[in-house]
C-alpha positions as CSV (number, residue, x, y, z in Angstrom):
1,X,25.0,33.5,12.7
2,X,25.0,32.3,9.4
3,X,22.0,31.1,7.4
4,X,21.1,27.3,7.3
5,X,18.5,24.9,7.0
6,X,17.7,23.0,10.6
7,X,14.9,20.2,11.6
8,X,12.2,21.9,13.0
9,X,10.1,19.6,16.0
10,X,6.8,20.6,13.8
11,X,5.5,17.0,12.5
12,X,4.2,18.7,9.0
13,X,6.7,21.9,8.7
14,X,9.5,20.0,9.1
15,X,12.3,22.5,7.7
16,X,13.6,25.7,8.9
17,X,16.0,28.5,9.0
18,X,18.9,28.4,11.6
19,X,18.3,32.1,13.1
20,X,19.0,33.9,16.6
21,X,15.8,34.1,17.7
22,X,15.0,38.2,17.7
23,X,15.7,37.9,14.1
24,X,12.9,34.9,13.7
25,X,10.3,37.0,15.9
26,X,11.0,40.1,13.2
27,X,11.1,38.4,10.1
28,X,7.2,37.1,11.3
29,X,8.6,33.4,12.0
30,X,7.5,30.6,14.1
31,X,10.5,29.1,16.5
32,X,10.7,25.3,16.4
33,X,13.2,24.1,18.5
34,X,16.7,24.9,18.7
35,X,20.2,25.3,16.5
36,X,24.0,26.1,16.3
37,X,24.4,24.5,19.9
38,X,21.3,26.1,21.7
39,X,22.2,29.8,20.3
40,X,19.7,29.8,17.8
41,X,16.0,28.9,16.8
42,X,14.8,26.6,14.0
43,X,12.8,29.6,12.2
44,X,9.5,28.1,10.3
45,X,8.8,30.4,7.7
46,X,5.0,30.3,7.0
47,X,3.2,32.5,4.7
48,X,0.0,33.1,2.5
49,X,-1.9,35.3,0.3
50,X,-0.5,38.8,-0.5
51,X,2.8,37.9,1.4
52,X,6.6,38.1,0.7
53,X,9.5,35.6,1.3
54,X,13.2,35.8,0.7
55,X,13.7,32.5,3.0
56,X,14.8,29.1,1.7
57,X,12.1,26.5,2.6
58,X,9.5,28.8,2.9
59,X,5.8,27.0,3.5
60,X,3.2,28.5,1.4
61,X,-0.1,27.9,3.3
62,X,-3.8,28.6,2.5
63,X,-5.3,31.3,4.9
64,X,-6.9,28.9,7.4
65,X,-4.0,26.9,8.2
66,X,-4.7,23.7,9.7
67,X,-8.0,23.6,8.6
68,X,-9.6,24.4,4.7
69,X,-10.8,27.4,3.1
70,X,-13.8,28.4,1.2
71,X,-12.5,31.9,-0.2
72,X,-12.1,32.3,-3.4
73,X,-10.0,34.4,-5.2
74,X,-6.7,35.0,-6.3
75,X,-3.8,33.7,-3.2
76,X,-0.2,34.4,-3.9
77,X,3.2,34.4,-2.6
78,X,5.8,36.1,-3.9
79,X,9.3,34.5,-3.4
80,X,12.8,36.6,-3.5
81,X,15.8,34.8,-3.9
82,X,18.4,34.3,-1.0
83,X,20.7,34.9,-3.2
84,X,22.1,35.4,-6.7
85,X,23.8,31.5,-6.9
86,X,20.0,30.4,-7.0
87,X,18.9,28.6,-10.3
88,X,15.9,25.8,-9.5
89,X,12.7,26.3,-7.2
90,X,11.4,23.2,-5.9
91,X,7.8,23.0,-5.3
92,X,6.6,20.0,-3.1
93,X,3.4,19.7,-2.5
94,X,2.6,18.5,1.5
95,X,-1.0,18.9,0.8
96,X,-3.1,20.1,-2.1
97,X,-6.7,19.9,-2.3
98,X,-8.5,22.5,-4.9
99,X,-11.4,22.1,-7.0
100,X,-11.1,18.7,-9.8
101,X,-10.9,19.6,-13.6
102,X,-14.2,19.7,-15.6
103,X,-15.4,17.2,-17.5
104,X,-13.4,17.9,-20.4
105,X,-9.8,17.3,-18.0
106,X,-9.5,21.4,-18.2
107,X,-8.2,23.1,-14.7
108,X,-10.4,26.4,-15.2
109,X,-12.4,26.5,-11.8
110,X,-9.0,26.2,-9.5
111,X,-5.5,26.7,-10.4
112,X,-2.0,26.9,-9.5
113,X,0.0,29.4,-11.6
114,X,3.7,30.2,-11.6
115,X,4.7,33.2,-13.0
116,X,7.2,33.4,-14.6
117,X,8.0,30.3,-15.9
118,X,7.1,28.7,-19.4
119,X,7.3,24.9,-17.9
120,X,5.2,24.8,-14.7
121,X,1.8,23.6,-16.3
122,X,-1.7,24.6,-14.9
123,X,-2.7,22.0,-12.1
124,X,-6.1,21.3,-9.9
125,X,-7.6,18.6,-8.1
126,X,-5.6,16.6,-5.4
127,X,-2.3,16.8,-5.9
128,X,-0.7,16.0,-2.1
129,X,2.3,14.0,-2.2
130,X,3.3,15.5,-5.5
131,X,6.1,18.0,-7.0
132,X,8.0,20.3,-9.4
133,X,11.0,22.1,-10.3
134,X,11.5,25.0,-12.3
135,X,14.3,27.2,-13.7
136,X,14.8,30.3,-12.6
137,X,17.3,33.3,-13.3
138,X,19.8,33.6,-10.8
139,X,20.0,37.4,-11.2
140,X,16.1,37.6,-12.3
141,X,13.1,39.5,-10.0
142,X,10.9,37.7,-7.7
143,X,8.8,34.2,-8.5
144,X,5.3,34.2,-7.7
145,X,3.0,31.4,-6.8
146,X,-0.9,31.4,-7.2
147,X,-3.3,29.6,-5.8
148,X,-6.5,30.6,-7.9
149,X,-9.9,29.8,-6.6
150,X,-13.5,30.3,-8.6
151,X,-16.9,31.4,-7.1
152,X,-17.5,27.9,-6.4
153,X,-18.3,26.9,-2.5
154,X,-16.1,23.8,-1.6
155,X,-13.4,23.4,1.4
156,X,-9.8,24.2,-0.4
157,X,-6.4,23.3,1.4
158,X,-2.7,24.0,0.3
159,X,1.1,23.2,1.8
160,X,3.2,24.4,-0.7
161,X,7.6,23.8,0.8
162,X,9.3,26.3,-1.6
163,X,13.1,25.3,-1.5
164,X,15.6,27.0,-3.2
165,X,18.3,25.4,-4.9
166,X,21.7,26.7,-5.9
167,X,23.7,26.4,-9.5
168,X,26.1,24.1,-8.2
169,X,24.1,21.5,-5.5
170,X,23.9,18.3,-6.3
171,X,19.9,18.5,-5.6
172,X,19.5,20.6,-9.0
173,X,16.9,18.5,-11.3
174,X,18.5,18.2,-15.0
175,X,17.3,20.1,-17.7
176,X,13.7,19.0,-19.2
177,X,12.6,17.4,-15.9
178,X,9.6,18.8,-14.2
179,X,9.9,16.3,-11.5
180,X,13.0,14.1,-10.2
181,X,14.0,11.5,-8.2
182,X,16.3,10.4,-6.8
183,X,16.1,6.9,-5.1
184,X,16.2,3.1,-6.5
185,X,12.8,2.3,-6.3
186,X,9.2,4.4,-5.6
187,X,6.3,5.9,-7.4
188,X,5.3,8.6,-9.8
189,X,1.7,9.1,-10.5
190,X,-0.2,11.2,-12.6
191,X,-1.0,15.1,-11.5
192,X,-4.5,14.4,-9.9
193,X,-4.1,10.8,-9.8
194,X,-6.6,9.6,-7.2
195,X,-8.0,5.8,-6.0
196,X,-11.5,7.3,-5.3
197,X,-13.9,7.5,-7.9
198,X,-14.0,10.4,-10.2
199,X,-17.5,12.1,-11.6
200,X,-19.4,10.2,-14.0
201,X,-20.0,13.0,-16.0
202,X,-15.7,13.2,-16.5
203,X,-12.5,12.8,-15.9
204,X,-9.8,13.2,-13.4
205,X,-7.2,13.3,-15.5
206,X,-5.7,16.6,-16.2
207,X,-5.8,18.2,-20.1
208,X,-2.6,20.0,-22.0
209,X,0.1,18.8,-20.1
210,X,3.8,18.2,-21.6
211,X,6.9,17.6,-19.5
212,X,9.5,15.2,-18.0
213,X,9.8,12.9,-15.5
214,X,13.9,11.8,-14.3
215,X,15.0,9.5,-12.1
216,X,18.7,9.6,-10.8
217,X,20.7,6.6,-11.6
218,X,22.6,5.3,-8.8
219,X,25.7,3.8,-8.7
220,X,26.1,0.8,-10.2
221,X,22.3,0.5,-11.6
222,X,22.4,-0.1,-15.3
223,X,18.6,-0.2,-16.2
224,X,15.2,0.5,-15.1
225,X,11.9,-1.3,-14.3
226,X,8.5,0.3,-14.8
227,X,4.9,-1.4,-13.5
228,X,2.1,-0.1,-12.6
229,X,1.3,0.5,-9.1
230,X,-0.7,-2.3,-7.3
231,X,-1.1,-0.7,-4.1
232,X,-3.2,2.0,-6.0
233,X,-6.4,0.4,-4.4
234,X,-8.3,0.8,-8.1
235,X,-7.8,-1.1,-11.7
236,X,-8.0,2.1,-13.1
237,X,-4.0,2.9,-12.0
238,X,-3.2,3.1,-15.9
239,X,-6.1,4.6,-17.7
240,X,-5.0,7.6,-19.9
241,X,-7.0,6.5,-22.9
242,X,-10.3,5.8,-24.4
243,X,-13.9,5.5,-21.9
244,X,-12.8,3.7,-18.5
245,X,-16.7,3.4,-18.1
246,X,-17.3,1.6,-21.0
247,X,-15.1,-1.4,-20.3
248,X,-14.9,-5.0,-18.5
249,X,-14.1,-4.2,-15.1
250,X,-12.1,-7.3,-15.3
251,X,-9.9,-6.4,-18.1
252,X,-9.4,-2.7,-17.2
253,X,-6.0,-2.1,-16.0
254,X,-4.4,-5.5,-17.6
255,X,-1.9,-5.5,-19.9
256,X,-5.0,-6.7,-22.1
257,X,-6.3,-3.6,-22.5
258,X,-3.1,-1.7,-23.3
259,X,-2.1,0.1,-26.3
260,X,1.3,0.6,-27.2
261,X,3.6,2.6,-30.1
262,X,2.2,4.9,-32.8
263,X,-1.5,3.9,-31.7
264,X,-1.0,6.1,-29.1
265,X,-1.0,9.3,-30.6
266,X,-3.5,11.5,-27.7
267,X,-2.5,11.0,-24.6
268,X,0.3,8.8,-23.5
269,X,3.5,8.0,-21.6
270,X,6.8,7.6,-23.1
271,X,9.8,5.4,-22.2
272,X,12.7,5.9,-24.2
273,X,14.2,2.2,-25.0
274,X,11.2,0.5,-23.5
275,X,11.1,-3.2,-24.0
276,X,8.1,-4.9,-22.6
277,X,8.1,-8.6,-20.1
278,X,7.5,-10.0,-23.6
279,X,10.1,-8.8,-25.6
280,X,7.9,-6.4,-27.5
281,X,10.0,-3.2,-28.0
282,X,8.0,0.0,-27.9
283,X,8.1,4.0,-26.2
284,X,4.8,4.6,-26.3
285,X,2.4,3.2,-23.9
286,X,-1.7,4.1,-23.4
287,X,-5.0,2.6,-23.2
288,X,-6.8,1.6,-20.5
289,X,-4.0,-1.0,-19.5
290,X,0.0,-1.5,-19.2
291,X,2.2,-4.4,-19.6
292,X,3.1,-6.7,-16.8
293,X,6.4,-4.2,-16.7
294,X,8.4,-2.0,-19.2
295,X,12.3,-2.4,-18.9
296,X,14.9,0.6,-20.5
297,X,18.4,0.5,-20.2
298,X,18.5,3.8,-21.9
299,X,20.4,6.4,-19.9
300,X,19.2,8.9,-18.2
301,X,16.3,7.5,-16.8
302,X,13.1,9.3,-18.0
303,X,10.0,8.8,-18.7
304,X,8.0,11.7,-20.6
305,X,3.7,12.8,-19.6
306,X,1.9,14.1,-22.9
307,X,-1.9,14.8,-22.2
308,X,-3.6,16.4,-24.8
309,X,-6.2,19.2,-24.7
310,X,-9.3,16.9,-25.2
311,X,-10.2,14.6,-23.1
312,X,-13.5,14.3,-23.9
313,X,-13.9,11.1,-24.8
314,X,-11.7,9.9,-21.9
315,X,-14.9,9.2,-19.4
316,X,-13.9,7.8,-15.7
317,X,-10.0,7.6,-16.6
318,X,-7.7,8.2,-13.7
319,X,-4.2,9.1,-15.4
320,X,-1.2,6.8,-14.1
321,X,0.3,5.9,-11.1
322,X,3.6,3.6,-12.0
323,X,6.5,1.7,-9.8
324,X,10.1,2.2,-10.9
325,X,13.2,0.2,-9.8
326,X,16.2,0.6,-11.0
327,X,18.4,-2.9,-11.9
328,X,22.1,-4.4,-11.5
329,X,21.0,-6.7,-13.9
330,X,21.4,-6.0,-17.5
C-alpha cells in the first residue's frame, strides 16, 4: 500500500498516514479511522522527547499529552526524511505554551531550537496558532526539534504538526520566507503576540528576530492591503516601539501614535512599496501605532519582522498582529 496522507477522525491530530494496519501498530501509531477503500488505517503519528520519526505529518507532543507539563529539561524529536525529494519542513504550531521572555524580550528560560538550520529563530511564550518553514537538504541527516525547558515550575504544553514538503509541490514556501500564506485575506501576528496583559516589569515581545513573512498572490490580485487587526481585543495590536506604559490609552494603537520611515531604525516592520490611506509613501512602520492601512502593489507580497536585541526600553509592548487582503483594484 503506498504511503499517503489521510483525514484522521481525531478533532486536534487531524492528519495521518494511509497504512495497513499491522504496520501502524509496529511503527508505535494510533489508528484513526479508515483508508484506501476500508483496507487501511489513517496512522497518527505521535511522538515526544528522546523519539524518532521518518513519517510525514508527524505530531510532536509534550510528554503529558492532553494535559501540561512541569518538567524541565531538554525534549526533542528527531525527524528523518521520507525521502530524498524532501526540501522544506513545515512547523505549525497547534498549541504552544512555554515560559514568556524576560523583561529584556530575550527567550533564555524556554526555548524552541532547530538544529540544523541558520533561519529558524529562538521562540518562547504562546505561540498557538503560529508557524514556520525551513530549508532542509534533500540528501542531508536527520532535523531535530527542541523543546527546552528551565528549572522554573509553570505548566508547559506543545503540538508541534511536522509536514514534510517535497522540491517540486506547490506547498513549498519561497526562498527568504519564514512563514507563508497562501489565501486572499487573514492574519499574521507577531511570535508571542498575545491580547492579555503582559508583566509590568517587561515585554512580550520577542528580542533578535530577522526574517520574512509571504503571502501567495492569487490569480488576478494585483495588490495588497495591510491593517491592523481589530479583533485583537487590546489597543496594543501594533506596539513594537517605545514604552506602551507610558502613553494615553487613547491614543495607543492609532495611527497617531505611529512612526514610520528611517525613524524606525530598532524594531520594525517593513512593506516593500507601502503607501499609506493618506498618500504618504513609506516601508518602514513602528511606534506604538499604524496607519488606518498600508497598500503595496509590489510583487511578491511580503512583509519583513526585524526585532532587535534590546528591548529594554520597550515596557508593556505586545509586537503586531495585522490583516492582509489582497486587491483587484489597482
Amino acid at each position: 500500500m503506498q504511503r499517503s496522507t489521510c483525514n484522521t477522525t481525531d478533532s486536534t491530530l487531524t492528519v495521518g498516514t494511509c497504512l495497513p494496519s499491522t504496520d501502524c501498530n509496529r511503527s508505535g501509531g494510533r489508528s484513526s479511522g479508515t483508508c484506501a477503500r476500508g483496507f487501511g488505517v489513517c496512522c497518527i503519528a505521535r511522538h515526544s522527547c528522546g523519539e524518532t520519526t521518518s513519517y510525514n505529518n508527524t505530531y510532536f507532543v509534550n510528554p503529558s499529552f492532553n494535559s501540561t507539563d512541569s518538567g524541565t529539561g531538554a525534549c526533542t524529536l528527531t525527524v528523518n526524511r521520507v525521502n530524498t525529494s524532501i526540501c522544506q519542513l513545515r512547523l505549525n504550531f497547534i498549541d504552544f505554551q512555554l515560559a514568556q521572555p524576560d523583561v529584556d524580550g530575550n527567550c533564555n528560560v524556554d526555548f524552541l531550537a532547530v538544529s540544523p538550520s541558520s533561519t529558524v529563530p529562538r521562540i518562547c511564550g504562546s505561540n498557538s496558532g503560529q508557524h514556520m518553514y525551513l530549508d532542509v537538504d534533500p540528501l542531508g541527516g536527520p532535523v531535530r526539534v527542541t523543546v527546552d525547558r528551565s528549572g522554573i515550575a509553570m505548566n508547559r504544553s506543545w503540538i508541534i504538526q511536522v509536514t514534510q514538503i517535497t522540491c517540486d509541490s506547490r506547498d513549498t514556501a519561497p526562498s527568504g520566507c519564514l512563514q507563508y500564506y497562501t489565501t486572499t485575506s487573514g492574519i499574521v501576528s507577531s511570535f508571542n503576540f498575545n491580547s492579555s496583559p503582559t508583566p509590568s516589569s517587561g515585554t512580550g515581545q520577542i528580542a533578535g528576530l530577522d526574517y520574512g513573512v509571504c503571502v501567495k498572490m492569487a490569480d488576478g490580485y494585483c495588490g495588497i492591503i495591510w491593517e491592523t487587526n481589530s479583533a485583537s481585543g487590546t489597543n496594543h495590536t501594533f506596539s513594537l516601539t517605545n514604552n506602551a506604559d507610558a502613553i494615553d490609552k487613547d491614543v495607543l494603537g492609532s495611527p497617531a501614535a505611529a512612526t514610520t520611515g528611517m525613524d524606525c531604525n530598532t524594531d520594525y516592520v517593513m512593506i516593500p512599496g507601502g503607501t499609506d490611506d493618506t498618500g504618504v509613501s513609506n516601508d518602514r512602520y513602528c511606534g506604538l501605532g499604524f496607519p488606518n492601512s498600508v497598500t503595496s502593489t509590489m510583487k511578491p507580497f511580503t512583509l519583513y519582522v526585524h526585532q532587535d536585541s534590546d528591548e529594554a526600553n520597550d515596557a508593556g509592548n505586545r509586537g503586531f498582529s495585522l490583516r492582509y487582503r489582497q486587491i483587484t483594484n489597482c
